[in-house]
C-alpha positions in Angstrom: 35.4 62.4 264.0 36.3 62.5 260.6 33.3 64.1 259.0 34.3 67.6 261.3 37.8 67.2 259.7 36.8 66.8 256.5 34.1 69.6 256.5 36.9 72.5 256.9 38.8 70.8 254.7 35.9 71.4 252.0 34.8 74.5 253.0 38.8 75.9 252.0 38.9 73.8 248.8 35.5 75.7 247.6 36.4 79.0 248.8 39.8 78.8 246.8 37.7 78.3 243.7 36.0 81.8 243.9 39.5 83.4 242.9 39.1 85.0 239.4 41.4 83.3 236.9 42.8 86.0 233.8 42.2 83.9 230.6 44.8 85.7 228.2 43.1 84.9 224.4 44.6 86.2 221.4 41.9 87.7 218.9 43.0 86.7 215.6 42.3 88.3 212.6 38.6 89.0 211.6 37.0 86.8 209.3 34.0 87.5 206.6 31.3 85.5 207.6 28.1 85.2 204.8 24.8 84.0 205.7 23.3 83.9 202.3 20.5 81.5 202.7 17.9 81.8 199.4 14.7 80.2 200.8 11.6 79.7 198.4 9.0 78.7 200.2 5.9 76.6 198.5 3.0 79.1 197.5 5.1 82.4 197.3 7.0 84.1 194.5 9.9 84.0 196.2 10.8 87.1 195.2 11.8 88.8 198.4 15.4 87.4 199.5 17.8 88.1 202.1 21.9 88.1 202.7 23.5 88.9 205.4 27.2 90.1 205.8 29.2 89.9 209.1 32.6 89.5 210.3 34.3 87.0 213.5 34.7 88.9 216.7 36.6 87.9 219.9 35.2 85.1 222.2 34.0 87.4 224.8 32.5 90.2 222.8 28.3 90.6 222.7 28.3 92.0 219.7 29.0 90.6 216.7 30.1 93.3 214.6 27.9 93.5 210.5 29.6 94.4 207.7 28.1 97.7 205.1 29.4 99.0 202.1 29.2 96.0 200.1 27.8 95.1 196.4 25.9 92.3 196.4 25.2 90.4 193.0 23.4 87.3 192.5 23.1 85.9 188.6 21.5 83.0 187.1 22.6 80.9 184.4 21.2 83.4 182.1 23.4 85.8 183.6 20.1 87.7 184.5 21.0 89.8 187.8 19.2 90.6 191.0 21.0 92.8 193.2 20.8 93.2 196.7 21.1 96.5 198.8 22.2 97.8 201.4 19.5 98.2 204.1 22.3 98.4 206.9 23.1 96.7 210.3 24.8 94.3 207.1 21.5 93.0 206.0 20.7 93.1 202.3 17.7 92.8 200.5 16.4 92.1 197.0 13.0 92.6 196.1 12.7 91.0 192.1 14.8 87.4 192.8 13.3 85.0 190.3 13.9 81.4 191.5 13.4 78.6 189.7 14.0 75.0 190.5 17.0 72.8 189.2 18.6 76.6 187.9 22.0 77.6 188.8 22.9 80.6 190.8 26.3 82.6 191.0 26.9 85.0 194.5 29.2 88.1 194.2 30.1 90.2 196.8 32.4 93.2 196.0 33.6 94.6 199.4 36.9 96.6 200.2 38.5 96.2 196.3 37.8 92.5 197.1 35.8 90.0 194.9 34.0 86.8 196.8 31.9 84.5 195.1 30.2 81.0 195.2 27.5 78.7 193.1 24.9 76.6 193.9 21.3 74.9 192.5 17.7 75.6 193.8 17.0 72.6 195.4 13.5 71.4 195.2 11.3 69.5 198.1 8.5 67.2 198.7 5.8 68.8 201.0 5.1 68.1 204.7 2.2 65.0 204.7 1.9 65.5 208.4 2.8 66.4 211.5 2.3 63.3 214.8 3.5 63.6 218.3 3.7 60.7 221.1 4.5 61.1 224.8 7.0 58.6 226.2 6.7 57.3 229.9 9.2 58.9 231.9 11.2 56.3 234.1 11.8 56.8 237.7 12.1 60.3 238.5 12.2 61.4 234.3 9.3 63.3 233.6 7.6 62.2 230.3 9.0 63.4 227.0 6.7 64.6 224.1 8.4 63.5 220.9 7.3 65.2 217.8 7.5 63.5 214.0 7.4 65.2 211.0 6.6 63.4 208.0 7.3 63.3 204.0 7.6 61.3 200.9 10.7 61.4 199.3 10.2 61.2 195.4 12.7 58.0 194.7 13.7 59.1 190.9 17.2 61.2 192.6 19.1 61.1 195.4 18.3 63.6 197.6 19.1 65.6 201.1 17.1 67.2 203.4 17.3 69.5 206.3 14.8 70.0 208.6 14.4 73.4 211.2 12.4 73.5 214.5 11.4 76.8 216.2 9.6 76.9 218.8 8.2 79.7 221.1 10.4 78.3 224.3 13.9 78.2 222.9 15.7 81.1 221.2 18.1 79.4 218.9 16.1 76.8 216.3 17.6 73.1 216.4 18.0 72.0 212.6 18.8 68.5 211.1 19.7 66.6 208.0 19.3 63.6 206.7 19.5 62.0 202.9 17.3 59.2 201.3 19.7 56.7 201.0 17.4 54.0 203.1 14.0 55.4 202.2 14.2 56.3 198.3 10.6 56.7 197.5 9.3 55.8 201.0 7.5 57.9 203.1 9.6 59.0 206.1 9.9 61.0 209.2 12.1 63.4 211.1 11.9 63.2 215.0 12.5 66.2 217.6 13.2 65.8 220.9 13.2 68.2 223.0 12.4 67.2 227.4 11.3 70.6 227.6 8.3 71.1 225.2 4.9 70.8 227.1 1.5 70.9 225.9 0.0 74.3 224.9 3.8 75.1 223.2 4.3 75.7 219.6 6.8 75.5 216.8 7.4 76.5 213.5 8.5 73.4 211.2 10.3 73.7 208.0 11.7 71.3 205.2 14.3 72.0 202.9 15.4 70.6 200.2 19.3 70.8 199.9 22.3 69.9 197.9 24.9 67.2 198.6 27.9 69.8 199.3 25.3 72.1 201.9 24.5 68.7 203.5 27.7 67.7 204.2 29.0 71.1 205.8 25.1 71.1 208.0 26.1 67.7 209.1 29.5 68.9 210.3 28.0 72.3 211.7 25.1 70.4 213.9 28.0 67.9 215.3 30.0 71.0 216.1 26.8 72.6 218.0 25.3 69.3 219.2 27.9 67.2 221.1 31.1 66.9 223.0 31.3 69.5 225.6 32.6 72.7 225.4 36.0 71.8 225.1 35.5 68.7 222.1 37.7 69.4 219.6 35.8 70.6 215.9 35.8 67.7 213.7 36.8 69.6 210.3 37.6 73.0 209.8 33.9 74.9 208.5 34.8 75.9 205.2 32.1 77.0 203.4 31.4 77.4 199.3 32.1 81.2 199.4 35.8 81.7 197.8 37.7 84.8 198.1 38.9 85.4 194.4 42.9 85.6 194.1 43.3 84.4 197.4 41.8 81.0 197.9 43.3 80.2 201.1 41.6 83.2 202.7 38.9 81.5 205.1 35.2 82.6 204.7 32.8 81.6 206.8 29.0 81.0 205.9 27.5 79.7 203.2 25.4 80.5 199.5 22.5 77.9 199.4 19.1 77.8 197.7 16.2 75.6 199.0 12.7 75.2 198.2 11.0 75.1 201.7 7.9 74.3 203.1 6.5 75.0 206.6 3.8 74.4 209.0 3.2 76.0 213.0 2.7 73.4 215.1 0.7 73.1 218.3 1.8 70.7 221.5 -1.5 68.9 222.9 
């Protein structure tokens, strides 16, 4: 008898839920946000770089609005300059970059009678030794997983970081990772991706960067941000980046002005 009381009982609970709820969120201010990334990857010149420039939008916008007009200045220690232009949609491109490994690099952005700047060192990196996979048994009613290693030998003489970027042809957004050699100094190593989805005949792109202390400490904040808690967990730390807004230094930027040698390998799932 009480399984027909309780049915009704369920079917108004559900149907109360399909009223639309008005979520009034303020929009604050929009933010600079620089995605200035200087990758040299193994075997190239490295002379083609890119920055982008865009600013914070509201949370329920689909379009995340780019940012023209700027002058874009990056210098070496030398105070040689390669400038990037403006090829719109807020990308911008330089063509004669000369990077070189252990050098220092200065970012300036000149934008609306504002002045924006950070530093950083090309970071160099061992290269990829190889790449394994192994399929664990699935339990019960788990499928198996494919598991996927990539492996390299740190060089032992330094400390050192790493990050590590998976794309594959099955998932829009990459999954990155970072790691630093403070139990493996001049050990050979590997980074492991998971992912319950990859099946054989899928592939991935794999690259390994080398990074600076200060870039791995705001990755290792950004991937716990992205990687955990629910959509509701509360941010660890605010994501401050290196990119200061000259004369007003508590002016949030968002983004970040690293340098990385890289290398990379496409990967096929058996």
């Amino acid at each position: 008898m009480n399984k027909y009381i309780l049915l009704p009982l369920l079917l108004i609970v559900l149907a109360s839920c399909e009223k639309s709820i008005g979520v009034d969120l303020e929009t604050a201010a929009p933010k600079l946000v620089v995605d200035a990334a200087i990758n040299w990857e193994k075997g190239t010149d490295g002379s083609e770089q890119q920055i982008k420039l865009s600013t914070t939008t509201g949370y329920f916008s689909a379009v995340i609005p780019t940012v023209s007009g700027a002058t874009i200045v990056v210098r070496n220690s030398a105070n040689t300059e390669f400038p990037f232009t403006d090829s719109g949609n807020g990308d911008y491109v330089c063509t004669n970059f000369e990077p070189v490994i252990g050098e220092t690099y200065t970012l300036t952005i000149e934008l609306n009678g504002q002045t924006y700047t950070a530093s950083e060192t090309l970071i160099d990196v061992p290269p990829i030794d190889k790449i394994e996979q192994k399929t664990e048994t699935g339990f019960g009613s788990e499928e198996d997983r494919i598991d996927v290693k990539t492996f390299f030998t740190d060089p032992g003489n330094t400390n050192d970081f790493y990050m590590t970027r998976y794309q594959t042809n099955i998932n829009a957004i990459p999954a990155y990772g970072v790691t630093d050699d403070e139990f493996f100094q001049g050990n050979q190593v590997f980074d492991l991706y998971l992912n319950p989805d990859i099946k054989p005949g899928n592939f991935m792109e794999i690259r390994l960067y080398g990074i600076s202390e200060q870039y791995f400490n705001y990755m290792s904040i950004l991937t716990a941000i992205a990687g955990g808690g629910g959509p509701f967990a509360t941010a660890p730390a605010t994501l401050r980046g290196n990119v200061r807004h000259v004369g007003n230094p508590n002016d949030l930027v968002l983004g970040y002005f690293s340098l990385s040698e890289i290398d990379k390998r496409t990967y096929i799932v058996y």
